[in-house]
C-alpha positions in Angstrom: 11.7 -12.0 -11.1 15.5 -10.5 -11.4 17.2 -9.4 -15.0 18.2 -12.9 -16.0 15.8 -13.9 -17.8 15.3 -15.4 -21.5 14.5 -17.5 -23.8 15.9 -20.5 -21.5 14.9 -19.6 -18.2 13.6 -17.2 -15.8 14.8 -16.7 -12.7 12.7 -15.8 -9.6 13.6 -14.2 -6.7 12.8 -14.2 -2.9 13.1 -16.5 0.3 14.9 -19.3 -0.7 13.2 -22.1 -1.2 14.5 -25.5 0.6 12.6 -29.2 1.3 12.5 -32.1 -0.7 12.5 -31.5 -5.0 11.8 -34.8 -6.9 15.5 -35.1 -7.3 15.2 -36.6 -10.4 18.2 -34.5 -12.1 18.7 -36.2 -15.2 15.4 -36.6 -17.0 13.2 -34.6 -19.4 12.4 -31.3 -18.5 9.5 -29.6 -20.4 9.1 -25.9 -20.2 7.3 -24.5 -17.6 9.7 -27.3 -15.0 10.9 -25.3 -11.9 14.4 -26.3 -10.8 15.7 -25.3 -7.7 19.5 -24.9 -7.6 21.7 -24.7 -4.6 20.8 -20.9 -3.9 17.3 -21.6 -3.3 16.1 -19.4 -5.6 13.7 -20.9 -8.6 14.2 -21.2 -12.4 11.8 -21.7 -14.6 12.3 -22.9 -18.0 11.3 -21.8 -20.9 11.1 -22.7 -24.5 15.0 -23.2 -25.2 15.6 -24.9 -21.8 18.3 -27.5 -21.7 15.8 -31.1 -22.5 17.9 -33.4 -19.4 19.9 -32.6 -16.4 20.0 -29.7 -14.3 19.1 -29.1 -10.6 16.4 -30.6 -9.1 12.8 -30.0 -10.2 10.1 -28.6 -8.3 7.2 -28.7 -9.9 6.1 -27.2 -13.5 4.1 -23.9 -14.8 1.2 -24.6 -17.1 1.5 -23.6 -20.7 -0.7 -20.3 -19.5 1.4 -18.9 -16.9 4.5 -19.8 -18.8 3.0 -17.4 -21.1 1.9 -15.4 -19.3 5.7 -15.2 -16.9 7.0 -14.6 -20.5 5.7 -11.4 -20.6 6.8 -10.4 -17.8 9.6 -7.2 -17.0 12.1 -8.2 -15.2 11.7 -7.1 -11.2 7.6 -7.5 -11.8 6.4 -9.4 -8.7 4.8 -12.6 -9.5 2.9 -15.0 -7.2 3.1 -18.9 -8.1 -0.3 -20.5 -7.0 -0.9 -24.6 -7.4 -3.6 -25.5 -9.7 -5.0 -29.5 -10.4 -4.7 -30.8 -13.5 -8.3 -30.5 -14.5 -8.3 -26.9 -13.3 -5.3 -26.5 -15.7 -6.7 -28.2 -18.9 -10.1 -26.3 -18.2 -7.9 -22.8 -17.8 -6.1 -23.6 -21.8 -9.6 -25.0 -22.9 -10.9 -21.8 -22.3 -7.8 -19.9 -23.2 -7.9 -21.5 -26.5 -11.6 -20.4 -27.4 -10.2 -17.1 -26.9 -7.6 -17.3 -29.2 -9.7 -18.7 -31.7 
């Protein structure tokens, strides 16, 4: 993660990334999206993201580690691991009885 990051987006760095995004540029982007612009390297977006356009999106964070990425120093090394959905909703299920 490098030193430009807030409340928009967060930008990771490392190898670039290249392949095939979705390439669907101009629709709604919630936070936790993952664009890749032309540099290869990932943003992430956060809560007062842009809500259309951009660069095309990779995938999204779930509401946890968007939370948790928020917390996050800049040059903190972070690890992005792919979750299913169910995994996901179980993870903020139990998250939730936590905050409760």
């Amino acid at each position: 993660m490098d030193n430009r990051a807030d409340r928009m987006g967060v930008r990771l760095t490392g190898p670039a990334l290249h392949g095939s995004p979705d390439g669907h540029h101009f629709r709604r982007h919630s936070a936790g999206a993952v664009q890749i612009p032309p540099d290869g390297q990932p943003i992430v977006l956060m809560n007062d993201r842009q809500t259309i356009g951009g660069y095309p999106r990779l995938g999204a964070l779930t509401p946890i580690a968007c939370a948790n990425l928020a917390q996050c120093l800049p040059g903190t090394q972070v690890w992005l691991t792919p979750v299913s959905a169910s995994q996901a909703q179980d993870d903020y299920r139990k998250q939730l009885m936590v905050w409760r």
